[in-house]
C-alpha positions as CSV (number, residue, x, y, z in Angstrom):
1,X,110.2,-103.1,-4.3
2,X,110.1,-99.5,-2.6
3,X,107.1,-98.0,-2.2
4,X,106.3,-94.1,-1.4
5,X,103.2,-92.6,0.2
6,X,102.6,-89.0,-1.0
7,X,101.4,-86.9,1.9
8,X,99.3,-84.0,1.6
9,X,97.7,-81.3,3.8
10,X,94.9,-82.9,5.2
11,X,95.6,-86.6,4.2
12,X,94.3,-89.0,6.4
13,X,94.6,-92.4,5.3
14,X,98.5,-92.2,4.8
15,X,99.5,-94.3,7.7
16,X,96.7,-97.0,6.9
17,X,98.5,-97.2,3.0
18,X,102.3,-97.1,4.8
19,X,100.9,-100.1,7.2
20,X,98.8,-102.0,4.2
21,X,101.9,-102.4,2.3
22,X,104.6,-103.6,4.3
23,X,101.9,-105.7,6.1
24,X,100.7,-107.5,2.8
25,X,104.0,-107.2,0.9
26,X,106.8,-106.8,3.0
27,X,108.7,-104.6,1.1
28,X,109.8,-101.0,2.2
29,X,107.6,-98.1,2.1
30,X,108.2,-94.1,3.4
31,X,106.2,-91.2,3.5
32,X,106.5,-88.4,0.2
33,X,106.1,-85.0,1.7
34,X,104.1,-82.7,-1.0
35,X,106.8,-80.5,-1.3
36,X,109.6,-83.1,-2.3
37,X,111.3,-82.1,-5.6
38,X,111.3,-85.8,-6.5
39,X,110.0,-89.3,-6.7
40,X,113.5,-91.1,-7.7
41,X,114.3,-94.0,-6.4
42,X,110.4,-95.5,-6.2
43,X,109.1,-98.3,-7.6
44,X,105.6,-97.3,-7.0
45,X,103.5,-94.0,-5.8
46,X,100.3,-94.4,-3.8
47,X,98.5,-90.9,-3.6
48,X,96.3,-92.1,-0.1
49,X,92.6,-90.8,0.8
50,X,91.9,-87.8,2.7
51,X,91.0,-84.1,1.7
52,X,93.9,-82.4,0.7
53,X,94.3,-78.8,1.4
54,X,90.5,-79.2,2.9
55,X,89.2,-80.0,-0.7
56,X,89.1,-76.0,-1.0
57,X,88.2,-75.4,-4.4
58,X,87.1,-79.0,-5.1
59,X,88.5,-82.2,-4.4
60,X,92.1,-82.4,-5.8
61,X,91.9,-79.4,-7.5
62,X,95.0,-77.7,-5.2
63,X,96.6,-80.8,-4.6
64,X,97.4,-81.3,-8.2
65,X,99.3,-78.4,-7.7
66,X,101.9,-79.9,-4.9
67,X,105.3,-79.3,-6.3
68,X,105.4,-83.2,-5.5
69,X,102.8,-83.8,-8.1
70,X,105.6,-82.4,-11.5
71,X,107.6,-85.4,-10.5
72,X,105.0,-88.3,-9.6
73,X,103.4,-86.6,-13.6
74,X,106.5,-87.4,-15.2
75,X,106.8,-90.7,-13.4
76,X,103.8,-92.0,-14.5
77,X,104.0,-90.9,-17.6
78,X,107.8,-93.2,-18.5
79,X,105.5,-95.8,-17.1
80,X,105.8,-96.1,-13.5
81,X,103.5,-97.7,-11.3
82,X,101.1,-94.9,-9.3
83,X,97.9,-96.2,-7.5
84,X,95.3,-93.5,-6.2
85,X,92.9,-94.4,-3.5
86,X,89.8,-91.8,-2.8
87,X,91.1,-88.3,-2.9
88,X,94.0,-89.6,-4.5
89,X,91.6,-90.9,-7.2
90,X,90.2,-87.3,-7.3
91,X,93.9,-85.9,-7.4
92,X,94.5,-87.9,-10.6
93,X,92.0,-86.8,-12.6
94,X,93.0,-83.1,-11.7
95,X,96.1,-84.0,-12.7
96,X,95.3,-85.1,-16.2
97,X,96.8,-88.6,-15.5
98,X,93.2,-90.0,-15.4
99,X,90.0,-88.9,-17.5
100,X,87.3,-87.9,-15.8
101,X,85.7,-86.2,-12.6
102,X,84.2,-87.1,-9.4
103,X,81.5,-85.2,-8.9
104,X,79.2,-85.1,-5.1
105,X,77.3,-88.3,-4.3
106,X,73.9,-88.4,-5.7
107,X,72.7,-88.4,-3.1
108,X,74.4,-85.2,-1.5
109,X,75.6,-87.3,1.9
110,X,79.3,-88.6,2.8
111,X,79.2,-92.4,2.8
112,X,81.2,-94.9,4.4
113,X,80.5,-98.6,4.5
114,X,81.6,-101.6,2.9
115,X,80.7,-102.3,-1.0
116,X,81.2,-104.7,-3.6
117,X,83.3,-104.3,-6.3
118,X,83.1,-106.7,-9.4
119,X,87.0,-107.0,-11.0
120,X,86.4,-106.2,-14.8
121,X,90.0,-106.0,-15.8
122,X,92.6,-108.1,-14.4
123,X,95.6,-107.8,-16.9
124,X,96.5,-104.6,-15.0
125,X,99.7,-104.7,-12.6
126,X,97.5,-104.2,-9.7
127,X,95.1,-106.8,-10.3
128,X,97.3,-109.3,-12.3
129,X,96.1,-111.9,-9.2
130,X,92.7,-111.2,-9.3
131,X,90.4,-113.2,-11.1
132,X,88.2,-111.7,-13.8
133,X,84.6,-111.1,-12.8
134,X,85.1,-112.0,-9.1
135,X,83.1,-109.8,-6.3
136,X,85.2,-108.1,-3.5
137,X,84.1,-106.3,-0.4
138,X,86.0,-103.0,0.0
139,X,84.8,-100.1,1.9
140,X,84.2,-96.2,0.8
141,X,84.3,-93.7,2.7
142,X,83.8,-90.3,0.3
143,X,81.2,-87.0,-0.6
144,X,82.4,-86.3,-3.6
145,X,82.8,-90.1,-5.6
146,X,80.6,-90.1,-8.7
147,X,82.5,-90.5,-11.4
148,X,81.5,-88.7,-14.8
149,X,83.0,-88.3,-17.8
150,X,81.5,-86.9,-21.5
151,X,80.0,-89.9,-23.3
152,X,82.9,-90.1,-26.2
153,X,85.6,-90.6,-23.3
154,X,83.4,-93.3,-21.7
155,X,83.0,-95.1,-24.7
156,X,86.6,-95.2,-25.1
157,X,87.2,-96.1,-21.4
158,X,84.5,-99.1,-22.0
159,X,86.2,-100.1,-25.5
160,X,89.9,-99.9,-24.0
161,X,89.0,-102.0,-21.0
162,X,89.9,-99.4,-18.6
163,X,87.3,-99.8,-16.0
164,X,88.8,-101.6,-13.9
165,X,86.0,-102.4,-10.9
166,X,82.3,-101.8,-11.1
167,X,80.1,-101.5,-8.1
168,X,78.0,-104.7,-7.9
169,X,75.6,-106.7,-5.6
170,X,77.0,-109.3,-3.5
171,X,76.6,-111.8,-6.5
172,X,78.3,-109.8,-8.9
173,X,75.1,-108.1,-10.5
174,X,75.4,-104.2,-11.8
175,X,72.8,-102.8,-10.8
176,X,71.3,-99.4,-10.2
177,X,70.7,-100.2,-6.4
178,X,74.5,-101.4,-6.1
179,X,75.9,-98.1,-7.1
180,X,76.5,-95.6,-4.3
181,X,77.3,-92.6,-5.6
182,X,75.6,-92.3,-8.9
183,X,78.7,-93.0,-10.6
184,X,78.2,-93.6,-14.4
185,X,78.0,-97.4,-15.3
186,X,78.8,-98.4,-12.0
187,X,82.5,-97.5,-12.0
188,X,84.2,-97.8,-9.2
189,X,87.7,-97.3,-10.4
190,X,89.8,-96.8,-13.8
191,X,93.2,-97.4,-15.2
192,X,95.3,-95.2,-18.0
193,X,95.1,-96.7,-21.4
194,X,98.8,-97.9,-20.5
195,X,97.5,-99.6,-17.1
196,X,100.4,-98.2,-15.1
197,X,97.6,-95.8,-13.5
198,X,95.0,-96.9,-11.6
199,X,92.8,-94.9,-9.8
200,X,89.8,-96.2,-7.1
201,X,87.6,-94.9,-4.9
202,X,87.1,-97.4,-2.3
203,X,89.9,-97.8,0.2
204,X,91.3,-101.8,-0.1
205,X,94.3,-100.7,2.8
206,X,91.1,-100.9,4.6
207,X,90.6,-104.2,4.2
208,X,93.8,-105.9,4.0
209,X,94.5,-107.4,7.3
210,X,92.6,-110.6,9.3
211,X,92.6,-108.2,12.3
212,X,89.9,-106.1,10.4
213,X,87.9,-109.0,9.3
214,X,88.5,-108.4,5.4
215,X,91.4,-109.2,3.2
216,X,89.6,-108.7,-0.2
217,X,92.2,-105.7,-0.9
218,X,94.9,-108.0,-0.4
219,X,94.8,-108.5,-4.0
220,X,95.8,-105.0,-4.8
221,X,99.1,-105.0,-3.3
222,X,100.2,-108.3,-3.9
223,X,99.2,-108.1,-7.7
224,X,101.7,-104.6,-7.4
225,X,104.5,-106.8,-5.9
226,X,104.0,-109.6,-8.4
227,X,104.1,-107.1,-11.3
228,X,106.6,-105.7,-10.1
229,X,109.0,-109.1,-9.8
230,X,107.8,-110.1,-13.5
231,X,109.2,-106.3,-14.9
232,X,112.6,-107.0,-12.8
233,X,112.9,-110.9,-14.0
């Protein structure tokens, strides 16, 4: 399974993603510079965290523009496998491969420290492995991660099983007090109603290694590999 790592202006987790994935999988993985004409020849696209092009505009808003991004669109939509993780998140919904918006934190700050995320959807190729309802601890680190959407679209995510992690308490409890960001009904990260698309704002190449004391976003990655093996046979 080949992986590739788009890389904007202004990325900054794009070696943390490169490094998470041949870690945790062991399969090969390269760097996608935003003006490549092209995506052939990957099995799956990870748009990483950062602030592309400084977030000018808002967050996404001229990355969605890459010429990089006309490929990884058509990509996705013959049903290949794309993961985006914090601005990558915010780069997919600019890009009309995800509903929605993330608006500022309610709380107008930048956050970063660990959450917990409760796994509401695990029939989705990157959380095949996961079991349903189990609590993981994976870090944020983001200003602008409240997600809204109008309330017909979120009663369509909800109905289509699309949210694919809450924010949660340590025991798995959605709760106001859980949710960092304001984020509406505690979500944490979607999927497209195919669930080749997934996009999250917590980073889990942050915690995928015994070295950093976490391997909750193991899961992720392995669940893409597994996928991945089932589709080839």
């Amino acid at each position: 399974m080949k992986f590739g790592v788009v890389v904007f202006p202004g990325s900054n987790c794009d070696a943390d993603c490169l490094h998470a994935i041949k870690v945790v999988t062991g399969q090969p993985a390269e760097y996608i510079w935003h003006k490549a004409g092209s995506v052939e020849g990957y099995d799956c696209i990870v748009l990483p965290g950062g602030f592309s092009y400084g977030d000018y505009l808002r967050c996404g808003a001229i990355a969605r523009f890459s010429p990089v991004m006309a490929p990884v669109i058509e990509f996705a939509r013959k049903g290949g496998l794309v993961l985006g993780i914090c601005n990558g998140f915010q780069v997919l919904t600019e890009a009309g491969l995800l509903p929605g918006a993330l608006h500022r934190n309610k709380n107008l700050s930048f956050l970063c420290h660990d959450t917990y995320l409760r796994l509401e959807n695990n029939s989705t190729p990157f959380t095949t492995l996961g079991n349903l309802g189990s609590v993981m601890k994976v870090p944020i680190a983001h200003g602008e991660g409240n997600y809204y959407v109008d309330s017909e679209t979120l009663k369509q995510l909800e109905e289509n099983n699309q949210v694919v992690f809450r924010y949660c308490t340590k025991e798995g409890e959605i709760t106001p007090e859980a949710n960092p960001n304001g984020s509406l009904n505690n979500i944490a990260g979607i999927c497209n109603e195919q669930g080749n698309v997934l996009g999250m704002m917590p980073h889990p190449e942050r915690c995928a290694e015994e070295i950093l004391g976490n391997t909750d976003g193991q899961v992720i990655f392995k669940s893409l590999l597994a996928a991945w093996q089932r589709r080839c046979g």
